[in-house]
Backbone bond lengths (Angstrom), bond angles and torsions (degrees), N, CA, C in turn:
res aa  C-N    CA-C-N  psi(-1)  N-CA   C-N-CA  omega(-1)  CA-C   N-CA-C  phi
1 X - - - 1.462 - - 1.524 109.44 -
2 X 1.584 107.82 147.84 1.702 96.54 178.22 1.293 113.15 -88.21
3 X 1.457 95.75 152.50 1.976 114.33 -174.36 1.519 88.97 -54.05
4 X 1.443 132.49 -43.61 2.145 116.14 174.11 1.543 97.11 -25.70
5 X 1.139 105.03 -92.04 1.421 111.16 -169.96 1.174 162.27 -61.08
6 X 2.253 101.15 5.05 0.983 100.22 175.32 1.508 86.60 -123.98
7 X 1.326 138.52 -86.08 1.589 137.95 178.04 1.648 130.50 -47.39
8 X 1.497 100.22 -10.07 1.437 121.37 175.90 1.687 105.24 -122.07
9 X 1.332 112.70 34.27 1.797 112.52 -175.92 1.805 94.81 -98.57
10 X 1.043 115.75 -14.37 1.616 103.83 160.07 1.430 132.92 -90.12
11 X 1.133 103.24 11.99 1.679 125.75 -153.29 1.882 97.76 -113.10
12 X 1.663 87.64 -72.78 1.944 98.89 148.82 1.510 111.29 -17.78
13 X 1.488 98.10 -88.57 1.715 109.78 -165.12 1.653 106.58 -37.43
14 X 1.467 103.90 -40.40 1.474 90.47 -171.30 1.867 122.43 -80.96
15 X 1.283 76.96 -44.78 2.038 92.96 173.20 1.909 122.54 -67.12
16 X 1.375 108.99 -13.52 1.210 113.62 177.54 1.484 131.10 -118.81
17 X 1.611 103.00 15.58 1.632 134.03 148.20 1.209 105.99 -82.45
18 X 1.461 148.64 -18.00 1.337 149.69 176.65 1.472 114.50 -98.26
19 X 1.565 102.41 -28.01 1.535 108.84 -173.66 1.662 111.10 -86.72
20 X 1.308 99.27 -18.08 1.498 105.97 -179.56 1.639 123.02 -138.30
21 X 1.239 125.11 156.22 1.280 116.32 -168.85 1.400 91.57 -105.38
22 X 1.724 129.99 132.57 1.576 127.27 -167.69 0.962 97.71 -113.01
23 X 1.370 140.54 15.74 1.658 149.19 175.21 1.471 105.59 -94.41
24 X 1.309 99.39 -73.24 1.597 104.66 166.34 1.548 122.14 -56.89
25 X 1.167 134.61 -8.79 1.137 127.29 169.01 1.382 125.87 -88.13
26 X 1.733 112.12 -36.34 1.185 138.90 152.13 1.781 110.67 -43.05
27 X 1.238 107.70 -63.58 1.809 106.29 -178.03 1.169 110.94 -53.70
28 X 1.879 123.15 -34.03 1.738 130.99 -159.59 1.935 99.30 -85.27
29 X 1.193 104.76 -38.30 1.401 112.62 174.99 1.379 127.86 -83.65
30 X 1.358 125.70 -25.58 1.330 127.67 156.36 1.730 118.69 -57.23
31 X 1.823 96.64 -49.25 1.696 103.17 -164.70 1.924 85.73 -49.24
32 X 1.372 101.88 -46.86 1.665 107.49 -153.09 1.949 106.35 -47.90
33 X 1.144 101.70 -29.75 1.499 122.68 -171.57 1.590 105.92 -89.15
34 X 1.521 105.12 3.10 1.965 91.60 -174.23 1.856 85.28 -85.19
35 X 1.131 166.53 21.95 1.243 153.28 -124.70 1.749 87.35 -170.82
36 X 1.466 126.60 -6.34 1.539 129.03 178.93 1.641 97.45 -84.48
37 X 1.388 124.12 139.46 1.710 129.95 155.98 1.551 111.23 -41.59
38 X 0.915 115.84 13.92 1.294 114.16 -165.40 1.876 140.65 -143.26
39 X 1.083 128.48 -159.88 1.789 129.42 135.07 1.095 109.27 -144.12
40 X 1.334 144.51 19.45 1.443 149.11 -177.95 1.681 110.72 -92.51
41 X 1.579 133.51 112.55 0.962 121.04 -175.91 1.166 117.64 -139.88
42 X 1.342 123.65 -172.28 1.661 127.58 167.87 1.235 110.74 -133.87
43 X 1.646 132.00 141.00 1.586 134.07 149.31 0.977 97.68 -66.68
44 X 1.004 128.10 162.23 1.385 140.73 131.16 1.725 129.17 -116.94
45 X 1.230 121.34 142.46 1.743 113.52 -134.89 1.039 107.72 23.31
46 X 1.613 120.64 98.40 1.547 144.80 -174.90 1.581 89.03 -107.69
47 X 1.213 147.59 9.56 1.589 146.05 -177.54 1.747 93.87 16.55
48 X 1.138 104.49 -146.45 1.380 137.34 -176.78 1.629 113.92 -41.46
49 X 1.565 103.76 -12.25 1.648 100.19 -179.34 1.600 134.47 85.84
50 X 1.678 96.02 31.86 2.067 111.35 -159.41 1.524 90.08 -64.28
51 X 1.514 120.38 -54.27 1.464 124.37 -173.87 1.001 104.51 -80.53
52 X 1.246 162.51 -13.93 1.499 126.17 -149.97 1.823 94.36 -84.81
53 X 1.341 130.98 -43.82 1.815 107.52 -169.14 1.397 78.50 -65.96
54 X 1.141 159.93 -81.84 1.590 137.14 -103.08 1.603 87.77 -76.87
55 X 1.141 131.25 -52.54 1.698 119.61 171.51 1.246 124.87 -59.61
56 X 1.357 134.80 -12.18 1.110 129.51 164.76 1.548 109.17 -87.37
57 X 1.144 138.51 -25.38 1.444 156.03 -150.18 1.646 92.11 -90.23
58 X 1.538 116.15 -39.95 1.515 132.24 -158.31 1.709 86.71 -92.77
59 X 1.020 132.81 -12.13 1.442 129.61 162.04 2.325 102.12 108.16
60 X 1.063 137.14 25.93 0.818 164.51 -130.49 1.314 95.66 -134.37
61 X 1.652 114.86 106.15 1.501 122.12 142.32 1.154 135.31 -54.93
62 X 1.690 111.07 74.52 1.344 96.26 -161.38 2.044 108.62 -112.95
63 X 1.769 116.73 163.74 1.063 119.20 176.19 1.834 99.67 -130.29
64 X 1.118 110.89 148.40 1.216 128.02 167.25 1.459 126.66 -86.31
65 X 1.335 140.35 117.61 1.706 122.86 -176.82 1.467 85.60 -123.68
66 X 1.403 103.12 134.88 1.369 125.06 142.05 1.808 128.43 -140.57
67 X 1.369 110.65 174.78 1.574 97.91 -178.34 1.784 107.76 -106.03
68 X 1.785 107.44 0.44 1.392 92.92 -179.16 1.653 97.80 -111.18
69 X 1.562 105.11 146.18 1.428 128.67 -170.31 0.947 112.21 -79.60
70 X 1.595 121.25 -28.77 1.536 133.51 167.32 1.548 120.01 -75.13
71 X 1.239 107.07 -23.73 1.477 105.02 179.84 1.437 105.88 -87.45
72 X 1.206 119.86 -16.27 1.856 137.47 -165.19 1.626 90.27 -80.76
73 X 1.101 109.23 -56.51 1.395 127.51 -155.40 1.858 91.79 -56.42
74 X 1.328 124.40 -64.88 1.173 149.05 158.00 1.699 98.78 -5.22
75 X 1.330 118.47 -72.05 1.357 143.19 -117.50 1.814 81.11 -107.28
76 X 1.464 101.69 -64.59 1.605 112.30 -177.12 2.044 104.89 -43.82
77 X 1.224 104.29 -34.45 1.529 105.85 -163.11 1.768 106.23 -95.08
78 X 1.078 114.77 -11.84 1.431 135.63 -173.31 1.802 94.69 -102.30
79 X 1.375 124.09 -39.96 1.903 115.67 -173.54 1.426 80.65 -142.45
80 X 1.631 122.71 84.85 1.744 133.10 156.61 1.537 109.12 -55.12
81 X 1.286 114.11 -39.02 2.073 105.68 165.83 1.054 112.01 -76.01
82 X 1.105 148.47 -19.21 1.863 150.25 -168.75 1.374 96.50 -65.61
83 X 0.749 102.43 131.32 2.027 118.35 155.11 1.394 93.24 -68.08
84 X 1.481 99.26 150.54 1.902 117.87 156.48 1.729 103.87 -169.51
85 X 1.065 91.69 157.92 1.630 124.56 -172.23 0.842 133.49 -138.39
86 X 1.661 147.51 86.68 1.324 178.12 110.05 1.797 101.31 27.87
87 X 0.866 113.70 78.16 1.824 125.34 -172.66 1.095 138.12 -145.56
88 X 1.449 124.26 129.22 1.551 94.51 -166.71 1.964 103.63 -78.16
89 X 1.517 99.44 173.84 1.650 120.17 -167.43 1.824 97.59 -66.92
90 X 1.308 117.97 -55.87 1.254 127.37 167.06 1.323 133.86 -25.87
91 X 1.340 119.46 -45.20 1.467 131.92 -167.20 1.728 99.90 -161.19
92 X 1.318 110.93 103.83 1.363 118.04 -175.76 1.596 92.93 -143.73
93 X 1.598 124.24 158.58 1.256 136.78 177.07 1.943 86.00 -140.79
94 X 1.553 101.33 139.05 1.378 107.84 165.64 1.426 100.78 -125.89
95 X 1.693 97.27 151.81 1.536 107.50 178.63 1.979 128.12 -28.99
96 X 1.284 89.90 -32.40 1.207 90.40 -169.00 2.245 97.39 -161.22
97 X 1.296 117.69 153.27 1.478 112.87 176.97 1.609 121.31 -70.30
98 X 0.936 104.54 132.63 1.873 112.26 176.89 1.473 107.53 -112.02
99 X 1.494 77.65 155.74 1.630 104.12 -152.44 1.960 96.91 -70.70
100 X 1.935 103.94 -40.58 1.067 107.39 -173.98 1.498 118.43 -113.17
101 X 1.602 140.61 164.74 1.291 147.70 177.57 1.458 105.40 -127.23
102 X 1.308 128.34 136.25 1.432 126.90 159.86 1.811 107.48 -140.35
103 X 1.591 110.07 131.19 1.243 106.72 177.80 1.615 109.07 -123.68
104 X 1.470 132.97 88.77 1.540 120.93 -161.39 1.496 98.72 -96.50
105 X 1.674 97.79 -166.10 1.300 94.58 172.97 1.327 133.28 88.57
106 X 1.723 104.89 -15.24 1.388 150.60 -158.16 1.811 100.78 9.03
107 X 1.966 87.44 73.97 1.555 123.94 164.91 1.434 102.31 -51.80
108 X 1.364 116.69 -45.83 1.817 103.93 -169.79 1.235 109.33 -54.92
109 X 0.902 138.47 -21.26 1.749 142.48 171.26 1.210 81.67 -20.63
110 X 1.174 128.18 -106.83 1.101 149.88 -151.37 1.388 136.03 -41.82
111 X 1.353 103.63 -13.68 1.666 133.77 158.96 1.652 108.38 -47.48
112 X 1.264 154.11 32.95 1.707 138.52 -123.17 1.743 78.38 -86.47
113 X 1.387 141.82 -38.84 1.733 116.60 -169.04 1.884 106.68 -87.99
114 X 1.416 79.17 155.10 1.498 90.29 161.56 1.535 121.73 -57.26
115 X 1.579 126.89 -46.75 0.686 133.90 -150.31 2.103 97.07 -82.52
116 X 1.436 108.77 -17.89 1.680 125.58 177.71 0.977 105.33 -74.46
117 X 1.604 119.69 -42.20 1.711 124.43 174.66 1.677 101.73 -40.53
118 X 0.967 94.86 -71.25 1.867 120.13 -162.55 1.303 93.08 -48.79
119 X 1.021 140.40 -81.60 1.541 166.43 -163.33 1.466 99.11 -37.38
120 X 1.580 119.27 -41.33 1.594 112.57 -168.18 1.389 96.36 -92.59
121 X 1.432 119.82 -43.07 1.751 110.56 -179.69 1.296 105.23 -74.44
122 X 0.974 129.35 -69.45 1.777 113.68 162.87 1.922 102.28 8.79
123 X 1.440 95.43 -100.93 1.514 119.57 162.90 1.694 109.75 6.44
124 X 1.836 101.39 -96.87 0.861 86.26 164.16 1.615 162.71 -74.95
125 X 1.446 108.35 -9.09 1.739 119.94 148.29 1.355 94.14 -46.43
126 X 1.227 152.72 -112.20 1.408 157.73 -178.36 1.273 104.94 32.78
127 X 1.546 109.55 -76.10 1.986 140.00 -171.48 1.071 105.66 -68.09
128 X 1.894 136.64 -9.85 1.378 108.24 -161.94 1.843 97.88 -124.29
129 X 1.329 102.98 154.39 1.338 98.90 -162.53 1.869 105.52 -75.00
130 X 1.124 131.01 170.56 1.290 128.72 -141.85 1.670 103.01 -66.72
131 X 1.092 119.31 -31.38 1.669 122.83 177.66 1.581 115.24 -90.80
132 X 1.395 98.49 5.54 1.542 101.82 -171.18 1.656 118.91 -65.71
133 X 1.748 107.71 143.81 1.571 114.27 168.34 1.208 141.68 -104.07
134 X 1.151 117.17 137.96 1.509 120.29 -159.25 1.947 103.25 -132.32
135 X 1.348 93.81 136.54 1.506 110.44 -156.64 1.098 108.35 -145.37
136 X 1.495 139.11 120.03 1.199 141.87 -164.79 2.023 102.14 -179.27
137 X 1.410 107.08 163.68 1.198 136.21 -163.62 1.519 123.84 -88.91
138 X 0.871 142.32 125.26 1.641 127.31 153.68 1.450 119.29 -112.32
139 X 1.054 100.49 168.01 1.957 88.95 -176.31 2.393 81.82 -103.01
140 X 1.367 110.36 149.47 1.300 120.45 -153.02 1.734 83.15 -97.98
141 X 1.658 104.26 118.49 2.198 97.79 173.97 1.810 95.74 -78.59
142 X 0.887 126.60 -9.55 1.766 103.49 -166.15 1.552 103.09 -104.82
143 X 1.487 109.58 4.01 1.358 97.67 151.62 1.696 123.32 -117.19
144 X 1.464 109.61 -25.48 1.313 121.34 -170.41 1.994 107.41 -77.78
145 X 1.339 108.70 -55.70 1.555 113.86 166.67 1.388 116.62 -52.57
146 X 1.340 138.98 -46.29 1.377 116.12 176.02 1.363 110.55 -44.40
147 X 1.444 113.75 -59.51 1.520 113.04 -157.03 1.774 108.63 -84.05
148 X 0.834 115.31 25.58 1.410 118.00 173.48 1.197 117.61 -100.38
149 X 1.452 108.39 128.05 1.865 130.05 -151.36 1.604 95.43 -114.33
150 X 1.804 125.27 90.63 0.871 123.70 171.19 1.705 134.50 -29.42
151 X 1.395 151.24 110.42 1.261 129.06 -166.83 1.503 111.03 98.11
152 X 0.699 109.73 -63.52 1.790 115.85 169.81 1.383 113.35 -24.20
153 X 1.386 112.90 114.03 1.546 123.49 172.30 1.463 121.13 -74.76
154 X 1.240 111.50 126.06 1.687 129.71 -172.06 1.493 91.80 -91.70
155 X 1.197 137.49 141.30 1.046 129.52 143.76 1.771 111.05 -120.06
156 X 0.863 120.65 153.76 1.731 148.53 -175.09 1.663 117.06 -126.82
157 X 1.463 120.52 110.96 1.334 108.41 147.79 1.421 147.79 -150.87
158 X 1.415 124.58 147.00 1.308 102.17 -156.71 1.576 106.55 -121.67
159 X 1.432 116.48 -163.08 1.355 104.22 172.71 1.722 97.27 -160.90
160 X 1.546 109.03 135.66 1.534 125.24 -168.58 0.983 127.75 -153.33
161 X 1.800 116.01 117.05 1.231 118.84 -163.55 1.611 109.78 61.41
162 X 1.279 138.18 38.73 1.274 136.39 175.40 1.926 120.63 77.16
163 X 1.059 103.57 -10.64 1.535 122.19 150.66 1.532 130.86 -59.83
164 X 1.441 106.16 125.98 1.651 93.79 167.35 1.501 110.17 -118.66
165 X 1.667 110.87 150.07 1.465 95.91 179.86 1.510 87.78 -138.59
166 X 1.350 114.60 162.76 1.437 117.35 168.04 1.829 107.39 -134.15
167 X 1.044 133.28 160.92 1.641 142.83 -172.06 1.316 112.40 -142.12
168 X 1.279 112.51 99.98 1.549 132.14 172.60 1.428 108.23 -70.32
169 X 1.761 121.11 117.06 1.545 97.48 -165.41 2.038 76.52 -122.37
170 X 1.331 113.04 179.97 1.352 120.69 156.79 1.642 98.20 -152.21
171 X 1.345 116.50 132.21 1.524 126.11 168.92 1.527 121.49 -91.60
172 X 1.119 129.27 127.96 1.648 109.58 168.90 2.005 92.75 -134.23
173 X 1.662 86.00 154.84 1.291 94.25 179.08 1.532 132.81 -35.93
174 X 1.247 167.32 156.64 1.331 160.79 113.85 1.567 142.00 -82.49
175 X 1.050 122.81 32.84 1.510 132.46 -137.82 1.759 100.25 -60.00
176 X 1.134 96.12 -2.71 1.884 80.16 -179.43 1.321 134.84 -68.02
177 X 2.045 103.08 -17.14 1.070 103.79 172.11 2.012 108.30 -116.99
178 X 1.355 81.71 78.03 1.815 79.72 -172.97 1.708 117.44 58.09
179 X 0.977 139.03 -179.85 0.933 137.64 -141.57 1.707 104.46 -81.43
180 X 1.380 110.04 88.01 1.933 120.00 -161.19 1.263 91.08 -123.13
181 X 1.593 96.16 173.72 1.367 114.38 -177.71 2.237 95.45 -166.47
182 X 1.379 77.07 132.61 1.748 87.26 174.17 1.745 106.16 -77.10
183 X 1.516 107.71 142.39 1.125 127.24 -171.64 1.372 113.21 -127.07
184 X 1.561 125.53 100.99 1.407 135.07 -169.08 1.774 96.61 -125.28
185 X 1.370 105.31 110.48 1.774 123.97 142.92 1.277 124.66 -109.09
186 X 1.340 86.53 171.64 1.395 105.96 179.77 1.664 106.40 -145.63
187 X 1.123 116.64 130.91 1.572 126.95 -166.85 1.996 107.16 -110.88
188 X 1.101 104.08 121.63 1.330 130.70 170.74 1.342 122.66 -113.20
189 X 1.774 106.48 121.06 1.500 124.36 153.79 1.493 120.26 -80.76
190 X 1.432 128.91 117.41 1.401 131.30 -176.60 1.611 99.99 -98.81
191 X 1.217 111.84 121.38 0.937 123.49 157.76 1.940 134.30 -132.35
192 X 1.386 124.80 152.71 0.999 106.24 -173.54 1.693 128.53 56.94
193 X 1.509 123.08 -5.39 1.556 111.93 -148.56 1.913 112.63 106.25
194 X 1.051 105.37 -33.96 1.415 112.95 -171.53 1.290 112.72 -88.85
195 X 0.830 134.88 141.42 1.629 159.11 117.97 1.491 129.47 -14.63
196 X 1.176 132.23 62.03 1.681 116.40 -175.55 1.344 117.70 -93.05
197 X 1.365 139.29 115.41 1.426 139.38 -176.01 1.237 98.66 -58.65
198 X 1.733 132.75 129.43 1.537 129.82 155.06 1.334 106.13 -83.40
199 X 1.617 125.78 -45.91 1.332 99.92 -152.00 1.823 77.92 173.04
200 X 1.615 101.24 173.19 1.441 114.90 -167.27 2.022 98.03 -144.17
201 X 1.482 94.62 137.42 1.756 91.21 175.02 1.547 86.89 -126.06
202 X 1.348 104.29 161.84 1.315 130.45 158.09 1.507 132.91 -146.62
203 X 1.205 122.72 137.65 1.267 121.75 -131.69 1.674 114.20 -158.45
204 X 1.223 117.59 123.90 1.487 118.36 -175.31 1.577 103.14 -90.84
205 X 1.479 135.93 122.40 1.553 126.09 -153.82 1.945 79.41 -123.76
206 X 1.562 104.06 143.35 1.800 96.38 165.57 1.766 89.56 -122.20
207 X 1.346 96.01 157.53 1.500 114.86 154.09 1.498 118.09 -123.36
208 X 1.472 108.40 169.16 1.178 103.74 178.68 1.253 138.13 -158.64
209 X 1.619 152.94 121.42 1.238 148.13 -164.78 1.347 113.16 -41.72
210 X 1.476 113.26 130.25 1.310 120.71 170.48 1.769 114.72 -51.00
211 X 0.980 119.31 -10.71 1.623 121.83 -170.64 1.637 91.92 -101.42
212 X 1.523 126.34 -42.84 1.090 99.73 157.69 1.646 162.09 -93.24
213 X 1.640 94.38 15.03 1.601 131.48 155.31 1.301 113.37 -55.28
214 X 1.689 117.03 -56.73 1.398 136.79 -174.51 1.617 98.13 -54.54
215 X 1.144 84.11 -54.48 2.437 85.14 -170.52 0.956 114.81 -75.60
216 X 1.867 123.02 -13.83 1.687 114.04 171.16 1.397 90.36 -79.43
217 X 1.163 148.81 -43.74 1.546 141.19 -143.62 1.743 95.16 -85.11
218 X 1.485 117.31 -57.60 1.134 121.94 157.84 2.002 117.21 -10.80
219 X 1.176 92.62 -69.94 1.714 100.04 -176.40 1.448 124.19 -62.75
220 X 1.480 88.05 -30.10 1.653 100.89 -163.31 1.949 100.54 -85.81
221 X 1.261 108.65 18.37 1.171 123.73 -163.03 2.260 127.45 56.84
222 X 1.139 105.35 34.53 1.605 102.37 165.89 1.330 118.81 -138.43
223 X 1.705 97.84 159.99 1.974 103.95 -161.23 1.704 79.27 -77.51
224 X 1.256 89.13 -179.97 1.848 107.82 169.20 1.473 95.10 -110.76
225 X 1.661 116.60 121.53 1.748 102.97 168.18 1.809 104.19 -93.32
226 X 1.596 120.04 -32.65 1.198 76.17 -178.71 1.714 81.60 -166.89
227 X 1.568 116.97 136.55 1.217 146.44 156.71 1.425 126.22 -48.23
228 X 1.874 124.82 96.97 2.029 85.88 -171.38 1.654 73.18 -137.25
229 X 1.939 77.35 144.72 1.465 87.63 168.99 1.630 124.81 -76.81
230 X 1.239 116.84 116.07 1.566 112.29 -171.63 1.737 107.41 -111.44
231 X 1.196 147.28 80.51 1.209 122.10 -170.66 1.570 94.93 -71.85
232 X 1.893 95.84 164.89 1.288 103.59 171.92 1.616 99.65 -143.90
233 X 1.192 101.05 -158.45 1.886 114.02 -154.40 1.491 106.80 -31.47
234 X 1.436 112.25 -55.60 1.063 106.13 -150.55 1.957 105.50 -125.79
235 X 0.883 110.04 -19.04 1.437 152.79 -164.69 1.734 135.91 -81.46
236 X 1.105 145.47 52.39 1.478 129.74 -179.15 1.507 104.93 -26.42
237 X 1.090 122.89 106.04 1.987 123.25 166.00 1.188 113.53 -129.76
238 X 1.610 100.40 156.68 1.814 123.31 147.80 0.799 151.75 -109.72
239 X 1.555 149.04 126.33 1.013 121.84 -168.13 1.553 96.59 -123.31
240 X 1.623 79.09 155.61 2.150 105.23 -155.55 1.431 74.80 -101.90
241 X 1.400 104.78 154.77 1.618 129.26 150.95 1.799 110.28 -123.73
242 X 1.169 103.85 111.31 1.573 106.31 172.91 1.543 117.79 -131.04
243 X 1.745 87.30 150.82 1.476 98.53 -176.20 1.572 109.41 -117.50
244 X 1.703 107.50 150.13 1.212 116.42 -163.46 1.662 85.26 -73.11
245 X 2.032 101.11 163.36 1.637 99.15 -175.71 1.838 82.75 -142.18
């Protein structure tokens, strides 16, 4: 698991309320879900828990899955009525099938085999009831990998609760796991003028062709209804909407 999410999951919570707007993501992912049989759903990598009240609030049976305990912990103490579930993305069983799926954040990164692709949509086709929708992100390789300048320092910064932090990232290619790239930060508290090192993640990130999104969803048994280009923070992305067939 990456040091983000388990020894740096307070670091997350704070730096990725600045990096992202959870209102607007919440409104773009619900509308996507008014078209589900249903209001019963699942996150999947639900981290820290930004959506779960605004989906429960919207009247929405909803549960959270993730595999880090620290980010749960976060999320559980932030939405005390929310369901959540400590699981990996791959092989999960929920109490009962939901109507809806959402994976943001573009979590599949982190999928690096083919055979992990399959395994999590599998998964979720499994959990969702036969018309059920599933909606989630990828970061896009045929636009984001060309332009990526090996070595080159990213910097990021945000500020929370009266805190400032900034995140020095550098990407370099990885092709071993399909179209990847290694992911090395380093996380900074500014204070006073100063500089304080928190902590360092490192991280194997994949992207991936929309043609080969279509053929994992394809297998895992669902149509694709519809492709939209969404960039986000840092990222050229899409997000797929698919229905089980």
């Amino acid at each position: 698991m990456n040091n983000l999410y388990a020894g740096l999951a307070e670091v997350y919570e704070a730096m990725y309320q600045t990096f992202i707007n959870y209102e607007e993501e919440f409104l773009f992912y619900s509308r996507l879900l008014e078209g589900a049989p249903g209001h019963s759903m699942v996150e999947i990598g639900c981290g820290s828990g930004h959506l779960a009240s605004r989906f429960e609030q919207e009247g929405f049976a909803y549960t959270g899955l993730d595999l880090s305990a620290d980010m749960l912990a976060i999320a559980q103490k932030k939405s005390p009525e929310s369901a959540f579930l400590e699981a990996d993305m791959r092989h999960f069983d929920l109490p009962g099938p939901v109507s809806g799926a959402i994976m943001t954040g573009r979590t599949i990164s982190y999928l690096l085999h083919n055979r992990d692709v399959y395994d999590c949509f599998a998964s979720v086709r499994r959990n969702l009831t036969p018309d059920g929708l599933f909606c989630f992100d990828f970061i896009d390789a045929a636009r984001f990998l060309p332009r990526m300048q090996p070595e080159q320092k990213i910097v990021h910064r945000a500020a929370h609760d009266g805190r400032h932090f900034f995140r020095e990232s550098f990407w370099n290619p990885n092709l071993e796991y399909g179209w990847g790239f290694d992911w090395k930060s380093t996380y900074f508290e500014e204070k006073d003028g100063v500089s304080h090192l928190i902590g360092e993640d490192r991280s194997t990130i994949r992207s991936f062709t929309r043609d080969e999104i279509f053929l994992y969803l394809q297998l895992a048994g669902f149509e694709v209804l519809q492709c939209i280009d969404r960039p986000s923070y840092a990222f050229e992305t899409y997000v797929v909407v698919a229905r089980g067939c």
